[in-house]
C-alpha positions in Angstrom: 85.1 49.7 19.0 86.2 52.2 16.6 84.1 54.9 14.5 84.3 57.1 12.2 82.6 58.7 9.3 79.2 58.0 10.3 80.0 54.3 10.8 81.4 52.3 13.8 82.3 48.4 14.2 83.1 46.1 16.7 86.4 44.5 16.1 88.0 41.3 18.0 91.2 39.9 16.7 91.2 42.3 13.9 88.2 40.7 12.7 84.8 43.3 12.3 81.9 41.3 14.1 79.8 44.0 13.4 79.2 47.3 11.5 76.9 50.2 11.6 75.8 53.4 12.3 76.3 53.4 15.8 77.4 49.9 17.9 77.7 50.1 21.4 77.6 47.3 24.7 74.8 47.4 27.2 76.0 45.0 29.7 79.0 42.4 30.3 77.8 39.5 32.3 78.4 35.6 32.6 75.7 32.6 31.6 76.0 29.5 32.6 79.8 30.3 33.6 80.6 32.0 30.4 81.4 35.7 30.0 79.2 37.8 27.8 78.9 40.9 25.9 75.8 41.9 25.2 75.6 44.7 22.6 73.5 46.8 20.1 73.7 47.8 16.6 72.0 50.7 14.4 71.6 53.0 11.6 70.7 55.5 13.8 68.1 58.1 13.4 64.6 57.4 15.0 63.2 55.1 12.4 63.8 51.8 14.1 65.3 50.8 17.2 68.8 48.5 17.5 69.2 45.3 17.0 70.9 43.1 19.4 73.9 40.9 19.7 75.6 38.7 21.9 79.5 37.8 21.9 80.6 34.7 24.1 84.1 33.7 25.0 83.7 29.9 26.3 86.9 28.6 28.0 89.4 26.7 25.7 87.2 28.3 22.6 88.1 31.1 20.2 85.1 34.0 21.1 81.4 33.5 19.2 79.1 36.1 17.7 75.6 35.9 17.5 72.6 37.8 16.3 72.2 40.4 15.4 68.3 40.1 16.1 65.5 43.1 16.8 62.5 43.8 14.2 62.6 47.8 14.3 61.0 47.7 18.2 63.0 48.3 21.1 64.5 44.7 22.7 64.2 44.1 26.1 66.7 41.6 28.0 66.2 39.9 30.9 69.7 37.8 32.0 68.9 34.6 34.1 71.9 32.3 34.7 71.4 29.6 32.5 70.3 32.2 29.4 69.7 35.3 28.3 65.8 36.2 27.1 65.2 39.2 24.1 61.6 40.4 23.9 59.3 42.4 22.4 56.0 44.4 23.1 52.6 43.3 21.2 51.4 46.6 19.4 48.8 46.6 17.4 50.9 47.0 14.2 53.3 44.5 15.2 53.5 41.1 17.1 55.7 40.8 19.6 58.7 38.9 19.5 61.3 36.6 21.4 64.5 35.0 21.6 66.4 32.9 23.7 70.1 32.5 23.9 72.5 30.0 25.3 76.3 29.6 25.4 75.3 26.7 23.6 72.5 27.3 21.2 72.9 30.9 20.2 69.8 32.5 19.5 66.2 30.9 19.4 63.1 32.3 18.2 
C-alpha cells in the first residue's frame, strides 16, 4: 500500500486495485483453501463508514479483486470456511444489508 497526499492505493503487480482516502487490510485468511485479503476502503472523515473488499490468489491463477461493497454503515464479516458473509444492521433509516463471497462467485447480494 502506498499513500500520500491525502490518498492511498492498494497496488499488486504494479497495477492499483484500489484507491482512496484511506485503504487498509483487516484480516488475511484462507476460504475454501484459497488465501484471502480482506480489506477496507474510505474517504475518510465520519460521514460514512468503509467499504469492503476482498482479493483472492487461487492456485495456478493470476490474484482477483472484488467489491468494493458497504452502503455508508459499518460492514460486519463473519469468515466461515467455505465463504466469507458482509452484513449490515437494520436502522430505521436504512435496511440492512448482505453479501456473500466465494473464491468462486465473488460477491452476492
Amino acid at each position: 500500500m502506498s499513500g500520500g497526499s491525502g490518498s492511498e492505493k492498494l497496488e499488486l503487480d504494479g497495477h492499483t486495485l484500489v484507491s482512496d482516502g484511506i485503504v487498509g487490510i483487516n484480516e488475511i485468511n484462507i476460504v475454501s483453501g484459497v488465501p484471502v485479503v480482506i480489506g477496507y476502503s474510505a474517504i475518510g472523515g465520519n460521514a460514512c463508514d468503509s467499504n469492503m473488499f476482498v482479493v483472492s490468489f487461487p492456485p495456478d491463477q493470476k490474484p482477483k479483486f472484488d467489491g468494493p461493497i458497504g452502503d455508508c454503515t459499518t460492514v460486519s464479516v463473519k469468515v466461515d470456511k467455505d465463504r466469507i458473509k458482509f452484513s449490515t444492521v437494520t436502522l430505521a433509516t436504512h435496511p440492512g444489508s448482505t453479501w456473500k463471497w466465494t473464491p468462486e462467485d465473488g460477491f452476492k447480494k
